[in-house]
GUKEVEX-897796 format. One record per residue (C-alpha): x, y, z; residue in one letter. Coordinates in nm, 4 decimals. Each point is the difference from the previous one (the first is absolute). Layout:
// GUKEVEX-897796
@X:X&Y:Y&Z:Z&rest:a;
...
END
This chain:
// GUKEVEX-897796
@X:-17.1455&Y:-10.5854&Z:2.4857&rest:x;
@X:-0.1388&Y:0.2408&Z:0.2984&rest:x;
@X:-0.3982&Y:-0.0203&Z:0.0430&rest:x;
@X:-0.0765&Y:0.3526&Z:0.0756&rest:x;
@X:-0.2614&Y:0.0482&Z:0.2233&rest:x;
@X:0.0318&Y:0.4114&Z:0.0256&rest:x;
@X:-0.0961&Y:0.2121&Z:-0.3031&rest:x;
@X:-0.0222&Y:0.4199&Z:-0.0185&rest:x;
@X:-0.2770&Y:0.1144&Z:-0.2365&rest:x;
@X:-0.0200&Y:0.3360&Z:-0.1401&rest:x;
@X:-0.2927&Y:0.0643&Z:-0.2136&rest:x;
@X:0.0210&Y:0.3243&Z:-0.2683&rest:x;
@X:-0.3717&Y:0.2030&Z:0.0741&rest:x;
@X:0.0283&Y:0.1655&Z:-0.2824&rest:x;
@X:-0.2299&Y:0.2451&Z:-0.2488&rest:x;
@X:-0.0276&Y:-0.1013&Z:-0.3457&rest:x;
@X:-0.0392&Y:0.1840&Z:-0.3229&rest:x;
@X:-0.3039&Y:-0.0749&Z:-0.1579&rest:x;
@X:0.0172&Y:-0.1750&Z:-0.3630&rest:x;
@X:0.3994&Y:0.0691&Z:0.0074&rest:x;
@X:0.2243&Y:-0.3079&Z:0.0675&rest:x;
@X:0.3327&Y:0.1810&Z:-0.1522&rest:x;
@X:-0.0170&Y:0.2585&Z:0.2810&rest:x;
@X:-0.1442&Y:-0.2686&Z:0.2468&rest:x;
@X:0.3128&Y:-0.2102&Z:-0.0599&rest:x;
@X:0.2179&Y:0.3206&Z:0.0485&rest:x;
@X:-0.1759&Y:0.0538&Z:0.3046&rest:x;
@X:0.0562&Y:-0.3513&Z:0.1732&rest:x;
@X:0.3623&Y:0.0021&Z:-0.0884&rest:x;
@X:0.0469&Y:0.3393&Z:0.2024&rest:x;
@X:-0.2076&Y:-0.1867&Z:0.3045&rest:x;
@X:0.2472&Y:-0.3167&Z:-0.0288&rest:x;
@X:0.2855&Y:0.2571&Z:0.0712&rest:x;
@X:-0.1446&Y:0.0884&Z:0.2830&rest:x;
@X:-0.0413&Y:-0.3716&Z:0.0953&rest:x;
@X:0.3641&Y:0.0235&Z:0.0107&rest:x;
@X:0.0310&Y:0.2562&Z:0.2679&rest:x;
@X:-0.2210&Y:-0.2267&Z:0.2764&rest:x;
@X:0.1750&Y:-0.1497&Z:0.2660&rest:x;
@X:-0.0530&Y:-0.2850&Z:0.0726&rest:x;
@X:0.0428&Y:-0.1343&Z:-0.3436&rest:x;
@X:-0.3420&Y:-0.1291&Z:-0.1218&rest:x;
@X:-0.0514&Y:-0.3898&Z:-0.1106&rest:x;
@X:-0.2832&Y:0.0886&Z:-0.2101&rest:x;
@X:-0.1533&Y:0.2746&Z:-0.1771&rest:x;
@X:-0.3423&Y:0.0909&Z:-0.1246&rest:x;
@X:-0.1811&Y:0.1756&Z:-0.2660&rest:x;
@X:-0.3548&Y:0.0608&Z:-0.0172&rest:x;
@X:-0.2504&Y:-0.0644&Z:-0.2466&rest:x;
@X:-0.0028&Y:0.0908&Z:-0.3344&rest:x;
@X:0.2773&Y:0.2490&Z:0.0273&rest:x;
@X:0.0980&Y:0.0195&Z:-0.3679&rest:x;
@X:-0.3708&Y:0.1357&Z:-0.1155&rest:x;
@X:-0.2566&Y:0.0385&Z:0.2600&rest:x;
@X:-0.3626&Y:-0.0530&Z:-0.0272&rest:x;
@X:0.0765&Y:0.1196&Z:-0.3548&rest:x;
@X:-0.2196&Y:-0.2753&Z:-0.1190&rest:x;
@X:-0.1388&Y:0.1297&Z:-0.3211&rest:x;
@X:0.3322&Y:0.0838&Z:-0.1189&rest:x;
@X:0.1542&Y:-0.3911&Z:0.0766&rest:x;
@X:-0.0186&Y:-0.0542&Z:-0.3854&rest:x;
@X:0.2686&Y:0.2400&Z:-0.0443&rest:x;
@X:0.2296&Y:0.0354&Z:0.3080&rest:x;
@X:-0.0418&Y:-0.3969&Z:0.1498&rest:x;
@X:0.3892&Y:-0.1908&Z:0.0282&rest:x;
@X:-0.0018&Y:-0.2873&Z:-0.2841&rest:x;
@X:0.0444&Y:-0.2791&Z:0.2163&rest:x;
@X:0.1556&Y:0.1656&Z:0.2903&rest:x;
@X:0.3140&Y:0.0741&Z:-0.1875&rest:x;
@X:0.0817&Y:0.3335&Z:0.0820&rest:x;
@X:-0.1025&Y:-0.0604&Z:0.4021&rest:x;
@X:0.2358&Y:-0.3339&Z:0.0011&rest:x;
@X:0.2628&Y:0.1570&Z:-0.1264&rest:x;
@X:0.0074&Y:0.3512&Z:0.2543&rest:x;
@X:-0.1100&Y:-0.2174&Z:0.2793&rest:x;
@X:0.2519&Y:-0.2908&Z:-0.0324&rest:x;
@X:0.2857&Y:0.2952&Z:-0.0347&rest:x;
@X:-0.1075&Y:0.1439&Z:0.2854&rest:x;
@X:-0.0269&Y:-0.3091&Z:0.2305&rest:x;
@X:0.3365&Y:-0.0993&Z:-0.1183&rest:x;
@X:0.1323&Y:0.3224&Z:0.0692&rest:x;
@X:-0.1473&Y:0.0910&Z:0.3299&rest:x;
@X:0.0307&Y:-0.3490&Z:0.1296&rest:x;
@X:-0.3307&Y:-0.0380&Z:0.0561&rest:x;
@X:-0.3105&Y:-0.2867&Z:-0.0067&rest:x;
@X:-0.2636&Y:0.2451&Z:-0.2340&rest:x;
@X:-0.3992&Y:-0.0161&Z:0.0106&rest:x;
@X:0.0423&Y:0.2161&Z:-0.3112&rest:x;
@X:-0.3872&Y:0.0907&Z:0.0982&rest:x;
@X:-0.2030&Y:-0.0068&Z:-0.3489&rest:x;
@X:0.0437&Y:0.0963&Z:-0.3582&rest:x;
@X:-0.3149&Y:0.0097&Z:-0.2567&rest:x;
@X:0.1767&Y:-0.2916&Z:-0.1925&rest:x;
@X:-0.0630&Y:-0.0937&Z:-0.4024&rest:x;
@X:-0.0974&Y:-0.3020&Z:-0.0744&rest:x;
@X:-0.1645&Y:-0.1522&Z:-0.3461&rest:x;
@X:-0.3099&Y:-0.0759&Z:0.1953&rest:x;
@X:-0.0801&Y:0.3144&Z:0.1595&rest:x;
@X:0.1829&Y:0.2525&Z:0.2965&rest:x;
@X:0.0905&Y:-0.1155&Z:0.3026&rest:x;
@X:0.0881&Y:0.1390&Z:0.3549&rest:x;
@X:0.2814&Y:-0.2044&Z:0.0926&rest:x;
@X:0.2357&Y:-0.0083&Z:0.2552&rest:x;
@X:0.3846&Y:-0.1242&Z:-0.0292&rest:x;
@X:0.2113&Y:-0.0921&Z:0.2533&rest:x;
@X:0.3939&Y:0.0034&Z:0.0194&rest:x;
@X:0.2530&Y:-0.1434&Z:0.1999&rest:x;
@X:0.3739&Y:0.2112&Z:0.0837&rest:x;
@X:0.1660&Y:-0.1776&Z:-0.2959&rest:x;
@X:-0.2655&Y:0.1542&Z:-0.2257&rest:x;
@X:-0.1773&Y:-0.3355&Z:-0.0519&rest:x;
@X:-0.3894&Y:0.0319&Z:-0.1152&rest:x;
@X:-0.1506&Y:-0.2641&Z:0.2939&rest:x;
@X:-0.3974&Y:0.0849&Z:0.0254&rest:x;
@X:-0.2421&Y:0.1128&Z:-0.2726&rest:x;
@X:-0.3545&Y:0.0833&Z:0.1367&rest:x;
@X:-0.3022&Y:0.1298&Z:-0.1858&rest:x;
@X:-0.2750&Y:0.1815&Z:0.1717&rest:x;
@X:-0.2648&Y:-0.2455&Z:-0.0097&rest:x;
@X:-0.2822&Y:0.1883&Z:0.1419&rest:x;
@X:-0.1171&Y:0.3253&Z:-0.2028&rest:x;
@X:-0.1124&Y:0.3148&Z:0.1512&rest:x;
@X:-0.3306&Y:0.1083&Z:-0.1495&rest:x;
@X:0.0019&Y:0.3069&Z:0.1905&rest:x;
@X:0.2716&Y:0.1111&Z:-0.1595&rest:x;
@X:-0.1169&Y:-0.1856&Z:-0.3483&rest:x;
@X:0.3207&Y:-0.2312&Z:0.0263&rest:x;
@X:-0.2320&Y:-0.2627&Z:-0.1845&rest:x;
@X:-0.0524&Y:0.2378&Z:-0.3031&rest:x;
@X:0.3506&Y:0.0243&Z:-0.1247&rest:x;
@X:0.1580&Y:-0.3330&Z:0.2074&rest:x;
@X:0.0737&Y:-0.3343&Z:-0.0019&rest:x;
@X:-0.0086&Y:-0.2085&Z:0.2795&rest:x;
@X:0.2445&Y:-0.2042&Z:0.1517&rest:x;
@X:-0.0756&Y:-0.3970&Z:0.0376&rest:x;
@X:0.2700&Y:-0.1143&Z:0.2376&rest:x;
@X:0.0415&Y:0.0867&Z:0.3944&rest:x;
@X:0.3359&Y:-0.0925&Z:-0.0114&rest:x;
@X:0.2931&Y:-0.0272&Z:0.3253&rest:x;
@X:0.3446&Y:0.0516&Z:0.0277&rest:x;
@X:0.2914&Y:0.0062&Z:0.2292&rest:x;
@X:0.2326&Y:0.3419&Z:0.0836&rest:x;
@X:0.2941&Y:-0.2168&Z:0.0714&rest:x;
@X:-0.0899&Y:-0.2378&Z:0.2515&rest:x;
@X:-0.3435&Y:0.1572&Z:0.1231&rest:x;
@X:-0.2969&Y:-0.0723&Z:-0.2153&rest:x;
@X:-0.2222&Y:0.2526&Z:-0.0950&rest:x;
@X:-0.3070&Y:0.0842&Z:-0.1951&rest:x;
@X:-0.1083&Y:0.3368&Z:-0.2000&rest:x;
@X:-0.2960&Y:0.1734&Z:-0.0652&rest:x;
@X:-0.1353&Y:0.3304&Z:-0.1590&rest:x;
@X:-0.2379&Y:0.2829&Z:0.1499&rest:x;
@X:-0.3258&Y:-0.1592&Z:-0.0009&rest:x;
@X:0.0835&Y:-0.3365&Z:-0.0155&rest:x;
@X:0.0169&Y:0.0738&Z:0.4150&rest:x;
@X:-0.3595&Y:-0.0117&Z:-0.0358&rest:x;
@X:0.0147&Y:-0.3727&Z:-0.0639&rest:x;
@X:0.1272&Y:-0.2104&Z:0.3064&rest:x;
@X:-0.0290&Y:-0.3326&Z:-0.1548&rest:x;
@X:0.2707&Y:0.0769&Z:-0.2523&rest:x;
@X:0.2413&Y:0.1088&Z:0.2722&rest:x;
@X:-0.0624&Y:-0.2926&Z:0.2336&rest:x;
@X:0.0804&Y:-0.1953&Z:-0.2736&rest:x;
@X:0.3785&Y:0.1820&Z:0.0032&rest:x;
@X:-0.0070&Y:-0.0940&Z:0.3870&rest:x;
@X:-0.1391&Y:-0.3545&Z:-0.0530&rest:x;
@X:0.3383&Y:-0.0569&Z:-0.2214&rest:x;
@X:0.1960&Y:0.1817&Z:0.3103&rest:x;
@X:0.0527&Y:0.3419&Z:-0.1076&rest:x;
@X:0.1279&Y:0.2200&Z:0.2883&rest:x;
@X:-0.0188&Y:0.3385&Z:-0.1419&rest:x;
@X:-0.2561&Y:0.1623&Z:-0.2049&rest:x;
@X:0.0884&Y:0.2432&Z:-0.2740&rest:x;
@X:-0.2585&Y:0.2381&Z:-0.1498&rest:x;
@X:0.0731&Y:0.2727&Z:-0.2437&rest:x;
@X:-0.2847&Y:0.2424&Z:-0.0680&rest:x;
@X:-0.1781&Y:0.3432&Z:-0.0873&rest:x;
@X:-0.2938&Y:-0.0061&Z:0.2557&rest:x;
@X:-0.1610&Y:0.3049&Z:-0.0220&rest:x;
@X:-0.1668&Y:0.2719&Z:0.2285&rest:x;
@X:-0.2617&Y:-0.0675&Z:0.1940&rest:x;
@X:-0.0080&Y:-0.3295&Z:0.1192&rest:x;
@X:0.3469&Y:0.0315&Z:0.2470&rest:x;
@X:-0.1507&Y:-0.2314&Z:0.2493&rest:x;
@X:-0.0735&Y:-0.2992&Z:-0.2507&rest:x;
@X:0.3628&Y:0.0161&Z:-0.0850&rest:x;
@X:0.1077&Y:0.0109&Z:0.3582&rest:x;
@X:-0.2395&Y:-0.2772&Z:0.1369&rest:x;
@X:0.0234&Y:-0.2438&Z:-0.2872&rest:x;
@X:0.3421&Y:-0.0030&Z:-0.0334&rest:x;
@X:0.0392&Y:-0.0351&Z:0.4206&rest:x;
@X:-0.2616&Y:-0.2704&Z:-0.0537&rest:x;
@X:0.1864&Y:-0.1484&Z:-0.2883&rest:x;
@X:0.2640&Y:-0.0300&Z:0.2788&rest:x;
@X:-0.1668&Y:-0.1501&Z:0.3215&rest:x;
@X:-0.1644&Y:-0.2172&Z:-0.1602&rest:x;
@X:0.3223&Y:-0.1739&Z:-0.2008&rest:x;
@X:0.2070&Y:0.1118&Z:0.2735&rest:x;
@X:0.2427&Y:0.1119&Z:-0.2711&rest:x;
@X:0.1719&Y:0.3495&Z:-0.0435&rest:x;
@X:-0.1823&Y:0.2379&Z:-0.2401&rest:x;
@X:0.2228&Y:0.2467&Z:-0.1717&rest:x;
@X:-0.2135&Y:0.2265&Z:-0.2273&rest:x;
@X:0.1494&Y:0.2716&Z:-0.2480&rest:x;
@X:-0.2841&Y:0.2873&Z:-0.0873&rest:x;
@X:0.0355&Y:0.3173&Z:-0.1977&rest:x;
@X:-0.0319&Y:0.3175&Z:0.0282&rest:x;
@X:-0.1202&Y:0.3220&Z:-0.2082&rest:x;
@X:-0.2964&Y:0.0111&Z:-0.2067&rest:x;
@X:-0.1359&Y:-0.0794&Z:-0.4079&rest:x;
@X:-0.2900&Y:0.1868&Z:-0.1542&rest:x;
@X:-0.2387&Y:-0.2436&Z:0.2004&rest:x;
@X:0.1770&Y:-0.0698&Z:0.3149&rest:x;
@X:0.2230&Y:0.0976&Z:0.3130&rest:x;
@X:0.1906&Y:-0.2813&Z:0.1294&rest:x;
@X:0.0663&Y:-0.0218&Z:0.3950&rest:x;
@X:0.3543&Y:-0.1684&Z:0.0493&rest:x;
@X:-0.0153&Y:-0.1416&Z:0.3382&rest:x;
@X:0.2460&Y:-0.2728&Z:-0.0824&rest:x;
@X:-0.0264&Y:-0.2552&Z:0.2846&rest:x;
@X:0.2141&Y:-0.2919&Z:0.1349&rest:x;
@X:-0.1561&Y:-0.2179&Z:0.2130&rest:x;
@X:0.1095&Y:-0.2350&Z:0.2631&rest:x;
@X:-0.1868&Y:-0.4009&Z:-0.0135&rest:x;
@X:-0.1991&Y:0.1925&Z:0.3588&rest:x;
@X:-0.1935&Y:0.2086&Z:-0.2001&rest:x;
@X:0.2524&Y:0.2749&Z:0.1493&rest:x;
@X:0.1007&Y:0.3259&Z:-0.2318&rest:x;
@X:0.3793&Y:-0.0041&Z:-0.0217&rest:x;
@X:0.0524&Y:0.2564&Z:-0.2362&rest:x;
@X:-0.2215&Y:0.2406&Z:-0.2189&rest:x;
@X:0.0577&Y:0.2810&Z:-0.2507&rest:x;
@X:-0.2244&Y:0.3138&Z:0.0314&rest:x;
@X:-0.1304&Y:0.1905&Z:-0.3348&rest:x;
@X:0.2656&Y:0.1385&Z:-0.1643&rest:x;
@X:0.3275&Y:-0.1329&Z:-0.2007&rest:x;
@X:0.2287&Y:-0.2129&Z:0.1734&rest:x;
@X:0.1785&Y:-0.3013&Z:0.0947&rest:x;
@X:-0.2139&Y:-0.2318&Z:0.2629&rest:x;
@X:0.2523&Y:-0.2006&Z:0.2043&rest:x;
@X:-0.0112&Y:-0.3099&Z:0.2534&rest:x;
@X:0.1559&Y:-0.3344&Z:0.0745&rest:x;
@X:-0.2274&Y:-0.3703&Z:-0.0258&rest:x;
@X:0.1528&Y:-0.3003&Z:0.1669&rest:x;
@X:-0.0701&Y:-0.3349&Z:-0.0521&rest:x;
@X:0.0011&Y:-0.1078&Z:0.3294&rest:x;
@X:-0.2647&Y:0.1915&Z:0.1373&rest:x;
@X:-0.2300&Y:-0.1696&Z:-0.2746&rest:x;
@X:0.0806&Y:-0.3576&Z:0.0748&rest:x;
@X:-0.0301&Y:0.1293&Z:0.4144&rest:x;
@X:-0.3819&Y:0.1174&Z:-0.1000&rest:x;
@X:-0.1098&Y:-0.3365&Z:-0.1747&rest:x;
@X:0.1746&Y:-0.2015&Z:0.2868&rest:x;
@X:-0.2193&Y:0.2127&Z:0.2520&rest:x;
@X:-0.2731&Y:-0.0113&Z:-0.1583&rest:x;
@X:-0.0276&Y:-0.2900&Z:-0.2904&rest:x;
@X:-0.2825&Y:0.0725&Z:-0.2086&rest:x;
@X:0.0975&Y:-0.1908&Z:-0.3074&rest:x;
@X:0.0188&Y:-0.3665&Z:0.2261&rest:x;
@X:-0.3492&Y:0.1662&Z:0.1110&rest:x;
@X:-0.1538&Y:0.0076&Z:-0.3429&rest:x;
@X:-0.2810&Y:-0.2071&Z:-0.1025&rest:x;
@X:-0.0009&Y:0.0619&Z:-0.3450&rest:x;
@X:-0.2871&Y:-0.2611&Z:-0.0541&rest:x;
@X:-0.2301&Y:0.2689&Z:0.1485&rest:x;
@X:0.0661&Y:0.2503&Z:-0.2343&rest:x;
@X:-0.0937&Y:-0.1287&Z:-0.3155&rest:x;
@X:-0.2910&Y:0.1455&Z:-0.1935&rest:x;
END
């Protein structure tokens, strides 16, 4: 089988309607026909965060997917369909215990490969009042290249992603709805994010606005440098750029900070 070392991303920057995941599932399969229409042919395709409802929290109860099932079943179709490996962003998902924000991930065949729940709750945004939080900082692999995931504000929390690098994740996905004003935290933590596991950072923001927020976009791929490859602006679109895998292995042979580590150091 080939190793592919190339991969084209295009990540949906999309608005969402609060509280209303029919119309936000309309609404993604209209973006997914654009996907069609982009040449070069994209590898892999992102959503951003809970597209289906929003920060509709007090209304999870009501509107939440019981155990994913609706989201599996669009997002596998469209995978399948478009050919595509999906970061289907993430769904207020179900569960017995409590609601979730949970991410799936899908490979071309429409095979369900990642599951990741948001393990670090916004309290500015009362994610801890009406959320459950995730207990696992799973990896996984997007064919060949392994990769890690992680959700808006878990950016915030560098130990979790250097524990994706420290099992050799190349590329960082992050799905999110950060919100107005704090632009240059998203910028500089998610370049940071990059230098300092000299991995590519490909982050999928919204757009648009709730009842208690505006939402920036500025979608961003980033190179293992710290360098800006490609980033959305504030409106709806489709963010586009190419991450190769041989420019991250060329970074930690320059410059090997993991043989570096002293991890005895670090312990508190």
């Amino acid at each position: 089988m080939k190793i592919v070392s190339t991969y084209t991303i295009a990540m949906i920057q999309m608005d969402i309607v609060f509280g209303n995941p029919e119309e936000n599932r309309r609404r993604v399969r209209e973006w997914f026909e654009k996907i069609k229409e982009l040449t070069p042919k994209p590898n892999i395709v992102l959503l951003p965060e809970l597209w289906d409802t929003g920060y509709d929290l007090k209304r999870l109860g009501e509107i939440a997917d019981p155990d994913g099932t609706y989201a599996k079943e669009m997002l596998a179709e469209l995978a399948q369909q478009y050919g595509v490996y999906l970061i289907g962003g993430s769904i207020a998902e179900q569960k017995a215990e409590g609601t979730y924000n949970t991410s799936f991930v899908f490979t071309p065949d429409g095979q369900l490969v990642h599951e990741y729940r948001k393990a670090h709750l916004f309290r500015l945004m009362e994610e801890e009042k009406y959320l459950q939080a995730g207990q696992e900082l799973p990896d996984f692999r997007i064919g060949d290249m392994p990769a890690f995931l992680q959700i808006c504000y878990d950016i915030r929390f560098p130990e979790g992603i250097r524990t994706g690098a420290l099992t050799g994740a190349e590329v960082l996905f992050v799905v999110a709805e950060w919100p107005n004003p704090r632009l240059v935290h998203w910028r500089q933590l998610l370049i940071a994010r990059a230098i300092e596991n000299q991995m590519y950072v490909v982050a999928c923001n919204r757009v648009g606005s709730d009842i208690n927020n505006t939402f920036f976009g500025h979608s961003l791929i980033i190179d293992p440098w710290g360098e800006v490859i490609a980033e959305g602006g504030e409106e709806e679109g489709i963010v586009t750029g190419t991450i190769s895998r041989e420019l991250v292995a060329d970074v930690r042979n320059r410059i090997p900070i993991f043989s570096d580590r002293r991890p005895h150091l670090y312990t508190l």
